[in-house]
N, CA, C and O of each residue as an XYZ file, in Angstrom:
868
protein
N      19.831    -21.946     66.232
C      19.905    -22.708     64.990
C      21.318    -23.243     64.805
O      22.311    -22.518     64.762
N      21.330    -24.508     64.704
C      22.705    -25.223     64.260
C      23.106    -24.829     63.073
O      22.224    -24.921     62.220
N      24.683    -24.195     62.502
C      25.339    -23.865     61.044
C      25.068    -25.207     60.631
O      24.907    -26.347     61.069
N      25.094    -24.501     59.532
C      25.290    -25.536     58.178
C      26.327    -25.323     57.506
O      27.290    -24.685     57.930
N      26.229    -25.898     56.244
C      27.674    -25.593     55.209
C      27.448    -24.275     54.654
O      28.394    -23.490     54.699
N      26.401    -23.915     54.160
C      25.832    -22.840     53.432
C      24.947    -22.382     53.570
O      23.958    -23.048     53.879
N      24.887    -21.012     53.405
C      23.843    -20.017     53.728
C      23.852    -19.035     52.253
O      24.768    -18.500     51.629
N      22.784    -19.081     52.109
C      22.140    -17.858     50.996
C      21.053    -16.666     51.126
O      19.862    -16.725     51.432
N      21.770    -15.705     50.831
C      21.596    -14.518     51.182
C      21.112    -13.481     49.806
O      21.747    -12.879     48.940
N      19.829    -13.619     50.091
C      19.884    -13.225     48.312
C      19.280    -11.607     48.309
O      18.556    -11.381     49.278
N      19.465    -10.494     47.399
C      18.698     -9.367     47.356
C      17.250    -10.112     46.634
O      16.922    -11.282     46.434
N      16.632     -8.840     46.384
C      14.908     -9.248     45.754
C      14.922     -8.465     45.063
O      15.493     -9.063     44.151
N      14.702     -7.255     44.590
C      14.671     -6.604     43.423
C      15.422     -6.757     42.331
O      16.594     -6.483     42.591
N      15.175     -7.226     40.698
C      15.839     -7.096     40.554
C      16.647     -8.347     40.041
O      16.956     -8.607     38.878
N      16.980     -9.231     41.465
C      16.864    -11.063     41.613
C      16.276    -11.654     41.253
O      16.211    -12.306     40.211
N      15.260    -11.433     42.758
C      14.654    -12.645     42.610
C      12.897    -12.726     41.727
O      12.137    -13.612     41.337
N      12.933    -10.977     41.762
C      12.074    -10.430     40.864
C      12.042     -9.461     40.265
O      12.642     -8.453     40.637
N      11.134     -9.535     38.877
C      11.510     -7.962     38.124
C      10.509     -7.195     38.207
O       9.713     -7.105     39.141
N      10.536     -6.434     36.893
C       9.531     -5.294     36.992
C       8.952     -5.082     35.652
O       9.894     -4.652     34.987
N       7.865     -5.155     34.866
C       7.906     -4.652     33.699
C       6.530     -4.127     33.763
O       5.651     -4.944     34.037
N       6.082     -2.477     33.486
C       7.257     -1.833     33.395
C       8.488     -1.750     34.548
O       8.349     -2.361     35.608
N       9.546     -1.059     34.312
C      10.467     -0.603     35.263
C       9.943      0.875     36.615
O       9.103      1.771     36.533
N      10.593      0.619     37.348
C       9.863      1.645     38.633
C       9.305      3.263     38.005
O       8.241      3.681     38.462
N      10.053      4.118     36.969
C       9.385      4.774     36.655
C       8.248      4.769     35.387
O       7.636      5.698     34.860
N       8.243      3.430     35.158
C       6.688      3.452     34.171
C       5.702      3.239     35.015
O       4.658      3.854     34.793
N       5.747      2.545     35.909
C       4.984      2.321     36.795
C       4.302      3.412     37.820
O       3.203      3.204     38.333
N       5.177      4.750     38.091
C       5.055      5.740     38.626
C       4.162      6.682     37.464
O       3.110      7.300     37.629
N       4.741      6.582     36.629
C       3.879      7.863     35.130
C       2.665      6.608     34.960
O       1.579      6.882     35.471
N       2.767      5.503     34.399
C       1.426      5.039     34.506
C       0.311      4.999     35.793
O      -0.896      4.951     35.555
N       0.581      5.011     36.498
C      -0.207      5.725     38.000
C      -1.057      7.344     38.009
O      -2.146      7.861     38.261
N       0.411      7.672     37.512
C       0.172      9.820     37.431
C      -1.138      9.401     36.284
O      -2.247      9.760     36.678
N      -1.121      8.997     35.518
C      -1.766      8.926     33.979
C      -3.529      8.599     34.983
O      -4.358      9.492     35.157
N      -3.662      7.430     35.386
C      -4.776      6.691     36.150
C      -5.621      7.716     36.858
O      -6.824      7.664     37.112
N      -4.571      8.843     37.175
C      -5.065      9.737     37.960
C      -5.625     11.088     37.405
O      -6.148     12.037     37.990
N      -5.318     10.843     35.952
C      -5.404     12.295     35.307
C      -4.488     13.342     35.645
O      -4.815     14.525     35.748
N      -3.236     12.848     35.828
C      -2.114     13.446     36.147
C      -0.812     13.687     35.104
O      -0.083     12.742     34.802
N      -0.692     14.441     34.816
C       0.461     14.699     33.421
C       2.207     14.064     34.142
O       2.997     14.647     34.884
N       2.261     12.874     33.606
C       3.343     12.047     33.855
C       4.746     12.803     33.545
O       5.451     12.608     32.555
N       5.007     13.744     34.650
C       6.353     14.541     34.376
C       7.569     14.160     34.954
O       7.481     14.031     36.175
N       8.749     13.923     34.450
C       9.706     14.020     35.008
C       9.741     14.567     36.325
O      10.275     13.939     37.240
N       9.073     15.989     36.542
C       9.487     16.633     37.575
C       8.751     15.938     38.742
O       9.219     15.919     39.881
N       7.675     15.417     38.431
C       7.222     14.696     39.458
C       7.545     13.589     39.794
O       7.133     13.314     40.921
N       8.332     12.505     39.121
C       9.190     11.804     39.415
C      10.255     11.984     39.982
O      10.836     11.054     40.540
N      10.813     13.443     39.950
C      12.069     13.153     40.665
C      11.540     13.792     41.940
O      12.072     13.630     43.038
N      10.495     14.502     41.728
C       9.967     14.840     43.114
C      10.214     13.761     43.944
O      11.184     13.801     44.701
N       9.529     12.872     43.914
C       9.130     11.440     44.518
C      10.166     10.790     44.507
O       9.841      9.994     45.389
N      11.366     10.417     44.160
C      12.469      9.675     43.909
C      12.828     10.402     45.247
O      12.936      9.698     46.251
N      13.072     12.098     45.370
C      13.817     12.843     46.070
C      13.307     12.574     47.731
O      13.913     12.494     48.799
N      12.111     12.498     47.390
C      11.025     12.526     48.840
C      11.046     10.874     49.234
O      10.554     10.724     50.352
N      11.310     10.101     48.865
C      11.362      8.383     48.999
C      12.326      8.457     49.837
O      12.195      8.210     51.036
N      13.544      8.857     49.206
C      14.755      8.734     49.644
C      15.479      9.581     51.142
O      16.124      9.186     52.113
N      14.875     11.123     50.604
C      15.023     12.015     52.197
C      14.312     11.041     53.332
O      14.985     10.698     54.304
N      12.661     10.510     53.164
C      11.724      9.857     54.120
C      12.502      8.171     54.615
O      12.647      7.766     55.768
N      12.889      7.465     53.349
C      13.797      6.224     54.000
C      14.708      6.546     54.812
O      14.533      6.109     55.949
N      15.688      7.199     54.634
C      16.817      7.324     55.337
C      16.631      8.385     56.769
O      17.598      8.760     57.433
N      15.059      8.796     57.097
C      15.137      9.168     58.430
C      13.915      7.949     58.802
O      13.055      8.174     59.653
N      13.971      6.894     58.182
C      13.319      5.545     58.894
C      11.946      6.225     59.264
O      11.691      6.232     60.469
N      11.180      6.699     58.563
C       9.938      6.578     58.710
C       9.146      5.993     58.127
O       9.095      5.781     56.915
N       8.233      5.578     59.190
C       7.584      4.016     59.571
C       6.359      4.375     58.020
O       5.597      3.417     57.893
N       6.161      5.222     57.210
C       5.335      4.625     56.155
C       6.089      5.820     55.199
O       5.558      6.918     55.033
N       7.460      5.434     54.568
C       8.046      6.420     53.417
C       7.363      6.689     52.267
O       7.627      7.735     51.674
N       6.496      5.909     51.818
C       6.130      5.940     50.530
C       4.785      6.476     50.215
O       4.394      6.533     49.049
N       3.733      7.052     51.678
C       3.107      7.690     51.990
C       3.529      8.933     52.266
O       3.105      9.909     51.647
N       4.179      8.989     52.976
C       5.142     10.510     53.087
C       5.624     10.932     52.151
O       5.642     12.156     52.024
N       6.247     10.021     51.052
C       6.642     11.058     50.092
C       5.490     11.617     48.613
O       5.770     12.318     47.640
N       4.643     11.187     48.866
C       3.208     10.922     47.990
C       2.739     12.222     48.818
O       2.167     13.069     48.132
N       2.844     12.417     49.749
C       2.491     13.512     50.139
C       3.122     15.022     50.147
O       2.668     16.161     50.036
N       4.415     14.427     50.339
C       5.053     15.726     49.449
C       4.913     16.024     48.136
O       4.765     17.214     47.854
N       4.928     15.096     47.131
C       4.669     15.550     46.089
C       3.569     16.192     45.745
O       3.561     17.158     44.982
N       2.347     15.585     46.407
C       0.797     16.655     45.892
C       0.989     17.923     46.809
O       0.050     18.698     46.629
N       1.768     18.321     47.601
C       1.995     18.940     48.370
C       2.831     20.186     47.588
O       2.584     21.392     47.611
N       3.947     19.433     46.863
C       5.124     20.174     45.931
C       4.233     20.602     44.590
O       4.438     21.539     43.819
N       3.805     20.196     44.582
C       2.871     20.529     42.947
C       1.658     20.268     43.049
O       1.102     19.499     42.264
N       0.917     20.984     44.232
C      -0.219     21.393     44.254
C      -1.153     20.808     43.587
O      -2.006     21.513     43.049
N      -1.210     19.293     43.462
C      -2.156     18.510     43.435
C      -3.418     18.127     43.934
O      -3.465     17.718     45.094
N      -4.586     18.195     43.172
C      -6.146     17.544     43.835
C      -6.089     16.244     43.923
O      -7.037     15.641     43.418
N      -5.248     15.620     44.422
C      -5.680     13.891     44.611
C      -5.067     13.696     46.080
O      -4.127     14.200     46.696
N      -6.247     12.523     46.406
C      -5.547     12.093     47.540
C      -4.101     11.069     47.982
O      -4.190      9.860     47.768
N      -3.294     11.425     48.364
C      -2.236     10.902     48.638
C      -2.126      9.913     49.151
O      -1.185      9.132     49.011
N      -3.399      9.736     50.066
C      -3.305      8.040     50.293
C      -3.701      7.013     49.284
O      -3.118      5.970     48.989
N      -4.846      7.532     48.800
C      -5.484      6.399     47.555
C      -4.122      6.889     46.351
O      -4.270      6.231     45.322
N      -3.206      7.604     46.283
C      -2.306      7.619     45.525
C      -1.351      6.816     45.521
O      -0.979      6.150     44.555
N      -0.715      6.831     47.024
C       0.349      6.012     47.636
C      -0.491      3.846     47.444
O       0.163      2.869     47.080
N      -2.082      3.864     47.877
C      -2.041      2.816     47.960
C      -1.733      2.344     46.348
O      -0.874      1.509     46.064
N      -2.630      3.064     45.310
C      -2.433      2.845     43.882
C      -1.225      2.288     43.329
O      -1.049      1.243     42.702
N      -0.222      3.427     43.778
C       1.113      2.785     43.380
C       1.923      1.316     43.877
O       2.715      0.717     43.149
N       1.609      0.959     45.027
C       1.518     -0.053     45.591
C       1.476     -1.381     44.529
O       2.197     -2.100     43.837
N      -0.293     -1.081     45.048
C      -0.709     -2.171     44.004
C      -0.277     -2.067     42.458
O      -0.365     -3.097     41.789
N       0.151     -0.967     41.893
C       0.340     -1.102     40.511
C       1.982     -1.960     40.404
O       2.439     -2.736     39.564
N       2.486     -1.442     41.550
C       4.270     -1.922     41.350
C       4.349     -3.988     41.516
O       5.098     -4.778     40.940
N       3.013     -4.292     42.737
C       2.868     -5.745     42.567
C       2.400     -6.515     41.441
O       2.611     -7.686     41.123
N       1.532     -5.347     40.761
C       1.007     -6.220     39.445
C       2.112     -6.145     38.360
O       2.259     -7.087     37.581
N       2.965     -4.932     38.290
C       4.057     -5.047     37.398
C       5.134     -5.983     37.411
O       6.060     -5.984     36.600
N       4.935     -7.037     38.663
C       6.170     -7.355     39.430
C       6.054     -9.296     38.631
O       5.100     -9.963     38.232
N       7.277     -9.514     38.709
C       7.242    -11.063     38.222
C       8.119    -12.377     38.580
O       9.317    -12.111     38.486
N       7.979    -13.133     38.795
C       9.095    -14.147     39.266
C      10.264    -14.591     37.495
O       9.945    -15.253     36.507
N      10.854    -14.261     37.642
C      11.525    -15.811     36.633
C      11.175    -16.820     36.715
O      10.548    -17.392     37.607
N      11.541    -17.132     35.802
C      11.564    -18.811     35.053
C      12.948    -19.428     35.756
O      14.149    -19.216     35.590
N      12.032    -20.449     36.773
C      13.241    -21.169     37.176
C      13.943    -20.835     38.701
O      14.940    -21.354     39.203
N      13.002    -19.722     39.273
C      13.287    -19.055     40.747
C      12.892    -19.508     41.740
O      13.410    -19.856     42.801
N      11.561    -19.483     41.191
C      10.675    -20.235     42.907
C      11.625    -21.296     43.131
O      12.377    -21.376     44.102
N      11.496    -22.563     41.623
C      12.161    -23.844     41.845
C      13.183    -23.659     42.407
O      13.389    -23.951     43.585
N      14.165    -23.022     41.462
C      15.783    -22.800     42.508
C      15.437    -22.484     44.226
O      15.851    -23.311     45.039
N      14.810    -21.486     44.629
C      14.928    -20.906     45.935
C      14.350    -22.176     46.583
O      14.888    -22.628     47.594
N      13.192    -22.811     45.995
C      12.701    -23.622     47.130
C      13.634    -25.089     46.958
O      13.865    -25.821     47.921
N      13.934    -25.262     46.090
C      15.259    -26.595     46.507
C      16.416    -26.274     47.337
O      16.795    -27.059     48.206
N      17.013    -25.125     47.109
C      17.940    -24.532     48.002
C      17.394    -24.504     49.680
O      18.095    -25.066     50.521
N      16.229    -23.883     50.054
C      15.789    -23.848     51.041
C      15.334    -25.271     52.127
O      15.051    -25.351     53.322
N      15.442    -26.272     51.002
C      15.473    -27.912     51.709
C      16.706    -28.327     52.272
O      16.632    -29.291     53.034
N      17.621    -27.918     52.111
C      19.230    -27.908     52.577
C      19.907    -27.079     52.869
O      21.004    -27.356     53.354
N      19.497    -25.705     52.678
C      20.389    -24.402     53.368
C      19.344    -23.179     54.323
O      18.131    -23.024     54.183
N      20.076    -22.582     55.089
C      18.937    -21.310     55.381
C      19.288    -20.262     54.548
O      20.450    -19.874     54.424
N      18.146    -19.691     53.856
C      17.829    -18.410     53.039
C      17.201    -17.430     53.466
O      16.100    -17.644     53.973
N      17.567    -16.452     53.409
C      17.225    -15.057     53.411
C      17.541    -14.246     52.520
O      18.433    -14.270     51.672
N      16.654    -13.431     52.791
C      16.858    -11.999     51.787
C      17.105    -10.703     51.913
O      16.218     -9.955     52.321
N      18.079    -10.339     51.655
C      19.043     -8.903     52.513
C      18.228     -7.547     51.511
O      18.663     -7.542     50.360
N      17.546     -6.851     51.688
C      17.038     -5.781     50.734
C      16.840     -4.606     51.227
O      16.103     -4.436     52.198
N      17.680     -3.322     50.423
C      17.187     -2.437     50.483
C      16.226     -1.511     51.071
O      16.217     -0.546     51.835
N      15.186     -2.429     50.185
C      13.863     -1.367     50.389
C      13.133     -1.812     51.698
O      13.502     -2.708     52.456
N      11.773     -0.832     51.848
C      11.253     -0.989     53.087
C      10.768     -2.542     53.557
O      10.298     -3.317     52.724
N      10.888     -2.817     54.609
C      10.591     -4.714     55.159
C       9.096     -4.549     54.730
O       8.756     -5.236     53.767
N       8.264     -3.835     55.234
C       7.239     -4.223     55.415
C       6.462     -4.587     53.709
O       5.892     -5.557     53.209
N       6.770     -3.460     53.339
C       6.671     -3.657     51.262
C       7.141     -4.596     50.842
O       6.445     -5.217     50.039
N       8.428     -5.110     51.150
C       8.933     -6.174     50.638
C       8.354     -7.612     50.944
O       8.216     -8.608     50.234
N       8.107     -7.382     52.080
C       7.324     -8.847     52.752
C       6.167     -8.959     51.774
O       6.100    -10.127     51.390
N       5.465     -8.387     51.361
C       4.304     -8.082     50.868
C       4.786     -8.828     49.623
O       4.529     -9.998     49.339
N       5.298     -8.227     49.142
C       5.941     -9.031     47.427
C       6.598    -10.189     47.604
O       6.448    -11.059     46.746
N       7.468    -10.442     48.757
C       7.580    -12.231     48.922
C       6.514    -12.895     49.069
O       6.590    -14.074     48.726
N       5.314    -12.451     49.558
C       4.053    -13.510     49.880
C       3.322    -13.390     48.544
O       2.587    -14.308     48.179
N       3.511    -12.188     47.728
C       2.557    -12.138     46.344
C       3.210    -13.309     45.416
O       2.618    -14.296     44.978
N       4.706    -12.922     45.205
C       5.597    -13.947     44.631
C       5.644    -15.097     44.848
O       6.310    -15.846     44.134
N       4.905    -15.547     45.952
C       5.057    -17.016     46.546
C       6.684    -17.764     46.793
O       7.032    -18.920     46.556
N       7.335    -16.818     47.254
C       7.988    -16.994     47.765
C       8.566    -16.701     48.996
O       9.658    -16.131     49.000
N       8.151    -16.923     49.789
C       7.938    -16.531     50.806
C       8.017    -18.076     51.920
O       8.282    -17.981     53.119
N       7.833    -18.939     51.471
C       7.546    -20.365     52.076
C       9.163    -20.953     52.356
O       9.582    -21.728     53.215
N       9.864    -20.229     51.241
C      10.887    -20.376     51.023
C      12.448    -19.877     51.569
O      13.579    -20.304     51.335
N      12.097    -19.129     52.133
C      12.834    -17.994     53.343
C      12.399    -17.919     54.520
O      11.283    -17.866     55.037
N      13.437    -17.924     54.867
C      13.523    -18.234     56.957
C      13.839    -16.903     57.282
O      13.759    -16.666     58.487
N      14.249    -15.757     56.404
C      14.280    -14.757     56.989
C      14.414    -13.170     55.756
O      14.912    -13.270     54.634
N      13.860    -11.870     56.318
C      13.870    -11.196     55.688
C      14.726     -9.812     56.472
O      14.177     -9.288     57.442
N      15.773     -9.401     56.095
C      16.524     -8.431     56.654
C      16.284     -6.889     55.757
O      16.486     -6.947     54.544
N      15.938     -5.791     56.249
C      15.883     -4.519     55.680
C      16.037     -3.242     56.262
O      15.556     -3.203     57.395
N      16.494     -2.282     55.914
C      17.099     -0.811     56.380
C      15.863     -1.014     58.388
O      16.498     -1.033     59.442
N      14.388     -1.116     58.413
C      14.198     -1.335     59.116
C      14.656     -2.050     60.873
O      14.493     -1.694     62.041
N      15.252     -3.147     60.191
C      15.822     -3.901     61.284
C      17.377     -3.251     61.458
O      18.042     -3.298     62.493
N      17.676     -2.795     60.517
C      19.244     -2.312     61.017
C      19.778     -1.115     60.799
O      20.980     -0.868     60.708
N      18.439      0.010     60.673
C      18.716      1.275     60.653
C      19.945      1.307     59.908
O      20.871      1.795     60.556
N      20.227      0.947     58.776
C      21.134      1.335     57.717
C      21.005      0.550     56.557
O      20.710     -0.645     56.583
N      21.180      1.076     55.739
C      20.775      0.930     54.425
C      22.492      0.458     53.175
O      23.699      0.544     53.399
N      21.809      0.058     52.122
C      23.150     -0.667     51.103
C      23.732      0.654     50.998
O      23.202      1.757     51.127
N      24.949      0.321     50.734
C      26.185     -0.984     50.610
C      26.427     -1.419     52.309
O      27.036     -2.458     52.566
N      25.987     -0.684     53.228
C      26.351     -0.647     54.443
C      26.519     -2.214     55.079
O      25.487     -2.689     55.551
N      27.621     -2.964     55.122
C      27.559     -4.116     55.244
C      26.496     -5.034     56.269
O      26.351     -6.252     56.364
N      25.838     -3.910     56.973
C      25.279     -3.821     58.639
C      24.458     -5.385     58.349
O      24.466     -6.462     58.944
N      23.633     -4.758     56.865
C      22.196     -5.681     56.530
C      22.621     -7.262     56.279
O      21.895     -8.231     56.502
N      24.120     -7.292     55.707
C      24.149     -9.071     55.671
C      24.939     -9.520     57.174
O      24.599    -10.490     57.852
N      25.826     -8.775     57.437
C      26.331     -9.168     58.961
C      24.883     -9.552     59.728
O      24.871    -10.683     60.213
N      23.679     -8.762     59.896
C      22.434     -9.234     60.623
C      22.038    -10.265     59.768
O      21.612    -10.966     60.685
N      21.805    -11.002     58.683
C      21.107    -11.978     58.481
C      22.029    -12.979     58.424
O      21.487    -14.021     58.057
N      23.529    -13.136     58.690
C      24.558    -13.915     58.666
C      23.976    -14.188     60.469
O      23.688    -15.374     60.631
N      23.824    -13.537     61.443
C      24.354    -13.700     62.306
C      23.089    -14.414     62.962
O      23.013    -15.104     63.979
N      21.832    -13.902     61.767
C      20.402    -14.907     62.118
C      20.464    -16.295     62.003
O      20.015    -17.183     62.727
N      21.181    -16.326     60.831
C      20.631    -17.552     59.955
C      22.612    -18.347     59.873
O      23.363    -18.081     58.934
N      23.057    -19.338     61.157
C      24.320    -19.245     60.808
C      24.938    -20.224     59.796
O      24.250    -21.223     59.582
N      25.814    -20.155     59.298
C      26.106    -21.192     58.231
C      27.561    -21.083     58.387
O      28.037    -20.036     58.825
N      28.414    -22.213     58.024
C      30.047    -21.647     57.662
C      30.556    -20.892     56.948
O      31.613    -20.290     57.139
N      29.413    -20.812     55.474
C      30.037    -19.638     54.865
C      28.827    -19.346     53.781
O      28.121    -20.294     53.439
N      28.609    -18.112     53.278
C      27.309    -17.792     52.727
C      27.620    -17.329     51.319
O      28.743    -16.965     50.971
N      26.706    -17.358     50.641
C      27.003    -17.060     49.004
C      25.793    -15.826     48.922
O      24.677    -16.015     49.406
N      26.086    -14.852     48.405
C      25.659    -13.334     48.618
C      25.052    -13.299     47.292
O      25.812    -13.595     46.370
N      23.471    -12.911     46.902
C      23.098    -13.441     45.340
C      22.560    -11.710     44.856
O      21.563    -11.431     45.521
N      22.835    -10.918     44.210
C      22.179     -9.544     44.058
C      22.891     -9.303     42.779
O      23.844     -9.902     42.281
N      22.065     -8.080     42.282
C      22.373     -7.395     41.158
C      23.206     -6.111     41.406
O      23.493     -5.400     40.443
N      23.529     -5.850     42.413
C      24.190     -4.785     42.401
C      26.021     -5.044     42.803
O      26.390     -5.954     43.546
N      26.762     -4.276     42.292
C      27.984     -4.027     42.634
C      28.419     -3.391     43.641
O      29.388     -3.881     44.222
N      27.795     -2.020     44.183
C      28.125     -1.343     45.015
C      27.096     -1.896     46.611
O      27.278     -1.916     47.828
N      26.018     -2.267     45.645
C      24.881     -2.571     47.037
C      25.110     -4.080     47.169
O      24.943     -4.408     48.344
N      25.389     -4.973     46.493
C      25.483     -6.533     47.157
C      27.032     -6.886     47.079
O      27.491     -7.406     48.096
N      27.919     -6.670     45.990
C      28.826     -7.564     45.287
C      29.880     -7.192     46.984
O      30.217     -7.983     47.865
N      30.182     -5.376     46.832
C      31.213     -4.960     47.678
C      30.593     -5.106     49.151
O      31.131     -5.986     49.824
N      29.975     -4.682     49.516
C      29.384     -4.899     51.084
C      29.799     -6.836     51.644
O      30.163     -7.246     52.746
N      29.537     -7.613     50.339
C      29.580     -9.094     50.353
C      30.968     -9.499     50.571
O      31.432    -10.292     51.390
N      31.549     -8.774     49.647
C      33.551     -9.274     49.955
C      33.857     -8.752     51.113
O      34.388     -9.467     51.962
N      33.537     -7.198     51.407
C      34.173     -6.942     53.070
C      33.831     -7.994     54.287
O      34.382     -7.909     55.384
N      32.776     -9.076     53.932
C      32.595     -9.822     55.175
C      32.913    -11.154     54.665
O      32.567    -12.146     55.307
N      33.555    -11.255     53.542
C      34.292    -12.533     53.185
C      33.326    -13.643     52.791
O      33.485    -14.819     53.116
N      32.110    -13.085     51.920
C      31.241    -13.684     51.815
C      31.831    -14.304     49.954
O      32.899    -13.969     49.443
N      31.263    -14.803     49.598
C      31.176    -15.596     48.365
C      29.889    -14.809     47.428
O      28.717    -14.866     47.800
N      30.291    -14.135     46.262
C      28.917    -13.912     45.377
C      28.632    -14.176     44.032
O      29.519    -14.315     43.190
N      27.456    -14.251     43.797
C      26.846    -14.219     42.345
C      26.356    -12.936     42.187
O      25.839    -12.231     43.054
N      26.596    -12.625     40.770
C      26.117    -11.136     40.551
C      25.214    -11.355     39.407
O      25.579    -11.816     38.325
N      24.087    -11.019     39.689
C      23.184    -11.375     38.611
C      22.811     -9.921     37.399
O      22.414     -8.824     37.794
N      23.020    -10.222     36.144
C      23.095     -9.224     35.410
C      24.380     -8.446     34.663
O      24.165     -7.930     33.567
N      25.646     -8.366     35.229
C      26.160     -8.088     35.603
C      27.794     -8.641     35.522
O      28.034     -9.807     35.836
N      28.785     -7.809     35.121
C      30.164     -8.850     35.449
C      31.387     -7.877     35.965
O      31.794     -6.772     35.606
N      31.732     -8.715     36.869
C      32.989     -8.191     37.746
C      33.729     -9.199     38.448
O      33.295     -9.910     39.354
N      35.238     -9.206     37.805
C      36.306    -10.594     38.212
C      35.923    -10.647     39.797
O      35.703    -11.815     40.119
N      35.813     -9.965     40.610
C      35.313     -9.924     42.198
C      34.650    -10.731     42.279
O      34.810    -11.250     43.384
N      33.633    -11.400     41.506
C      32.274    -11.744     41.609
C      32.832    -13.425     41.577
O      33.765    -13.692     40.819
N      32.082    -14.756     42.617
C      32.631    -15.936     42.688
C      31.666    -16.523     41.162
O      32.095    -17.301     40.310
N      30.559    -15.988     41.188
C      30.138    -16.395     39.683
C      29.440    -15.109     39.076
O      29.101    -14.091     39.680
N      29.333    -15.356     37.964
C      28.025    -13.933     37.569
C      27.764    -14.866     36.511
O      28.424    -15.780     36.016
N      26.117    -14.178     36.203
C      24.803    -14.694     35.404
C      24.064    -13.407     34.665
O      23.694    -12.325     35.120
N      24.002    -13.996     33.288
C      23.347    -12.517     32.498
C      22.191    -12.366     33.355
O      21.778    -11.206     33.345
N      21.560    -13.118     34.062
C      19.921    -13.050     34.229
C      19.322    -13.581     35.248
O      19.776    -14.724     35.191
N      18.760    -13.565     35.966
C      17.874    -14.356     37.419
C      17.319    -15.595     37.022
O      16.907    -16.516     37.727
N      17.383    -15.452     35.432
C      16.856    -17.346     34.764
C      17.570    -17.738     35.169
O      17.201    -18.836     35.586
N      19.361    -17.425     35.560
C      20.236    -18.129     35.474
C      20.814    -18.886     36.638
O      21.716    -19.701     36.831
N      19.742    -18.147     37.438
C      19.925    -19.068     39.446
C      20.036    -20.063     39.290
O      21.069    -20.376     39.882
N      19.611    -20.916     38.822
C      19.118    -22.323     38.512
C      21.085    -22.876     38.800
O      21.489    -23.846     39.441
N      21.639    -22.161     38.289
C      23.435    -22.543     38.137
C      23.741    -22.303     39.780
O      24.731    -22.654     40.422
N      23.040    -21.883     40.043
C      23.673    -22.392     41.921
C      23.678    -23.423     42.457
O      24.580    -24.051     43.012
N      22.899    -23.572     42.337
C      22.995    -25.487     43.045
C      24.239    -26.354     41.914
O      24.897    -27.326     42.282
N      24.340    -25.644     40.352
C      25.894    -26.973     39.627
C      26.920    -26.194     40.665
O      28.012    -26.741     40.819
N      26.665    -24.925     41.417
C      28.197    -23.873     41.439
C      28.724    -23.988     42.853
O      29.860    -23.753     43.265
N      27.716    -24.376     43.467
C      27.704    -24.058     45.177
C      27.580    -25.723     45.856
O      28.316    -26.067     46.781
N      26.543    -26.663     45.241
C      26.101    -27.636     46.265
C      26.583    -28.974     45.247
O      26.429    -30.132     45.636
């Protein structure tokens, strides 16, 4: 692929989509579906078991840790129709902004885009194609492809080195997971949500993408 002037590199949670409810209503409204008493403790069960199962890269975490939990608290439900439940409940909770698709897909007529995230590729892919956005990105980078996970700069150095451009503008809500990983590689960012003089712009809100194309092009 021939560089361009610019490359955008955006996170997804968060960004380029939200959540309402937020990840643990969505988890107690599930427990509830199930006839399950929506406890803290079983949330952090599952928070605890997500996180041990991501970070030794196994190929279905969110099944594995669904299974520890009925496992940890001696639960009658099945863990798979549990794990798929939550799934589907986190896509139906899930939403684009006002003003995203448009932004991403005008951007994507003149720059290459990708999306540097966290969470597991294969889940995530799933919610770019629900979001319909997906038409819109040339590429999706995650702990998967680079066996390391945020702030670890690993994940935008690989989609910098996919997708080349002269210089890339880094778009996420996080400080520790997009803003800092983004300056160590001399990248340019927007911090959405969020404010820190570090930051080349920041935006109360993901409505507020729309200001990339007055800020960048």
């Amino acid at each position: 692929m021939t560089p361009t002037d610019r490359g955008y590199l955006f996170d997804l949670d968060e960004t380029l989509v939200t959540y309402d409810p937020k990840p643990a209503g969505i988890f107690h409204g599930v427990c509830a579906d199930y006839g399950l008493a929506a406890s803290d403790d079983l949330l952090a069960t599952f928070g605890e078991a997500i996180r041990e199962r991501s970070a030794s890269f196994h190929p279905d975490p969110f099944l594995a840790a669904m299974r520890d939990v009925v496992a940890t608290h001696d639960l009658s439900v099945d863990p798979e129709r549990l794990t798929a439940h939550l799934l589907r409940a986190e896509i139906a909770a899930m939403s684009v902004p006002d003003g995203v698709r448009e932004t991403l897909a005008t951007l994507a007529e003149r720059h290459p885009v990708g999306v540097v995230t966290g969470g597991h590729g294969p889940v995530q892919r799933r919610k770019l194609d629900h979001a319909g956005l997906s038409s819109s990105v040339d590429l999706l980078v995650s702990p998967v492809e680079t066996r390391a996970f945020k702030p670890d700069p690993a994940l935008l150095r690989l989609a910098a080195e996919t997708l080349p451009a002269d210089r890339y503008v880094v778009v996420g809500d996080s400080v520790e997971g997009d803003l800092e990983p983004a300056l160590e590689l001399g990248f340019d960012v927007v911090l959405v949500g969020d404010e820190d003089d570090r930051a080349t712009v920041c935006v109360d809100s993901p409505t507020e993408l729309r200001r990339l194309r007055e800020s960048f092009d």
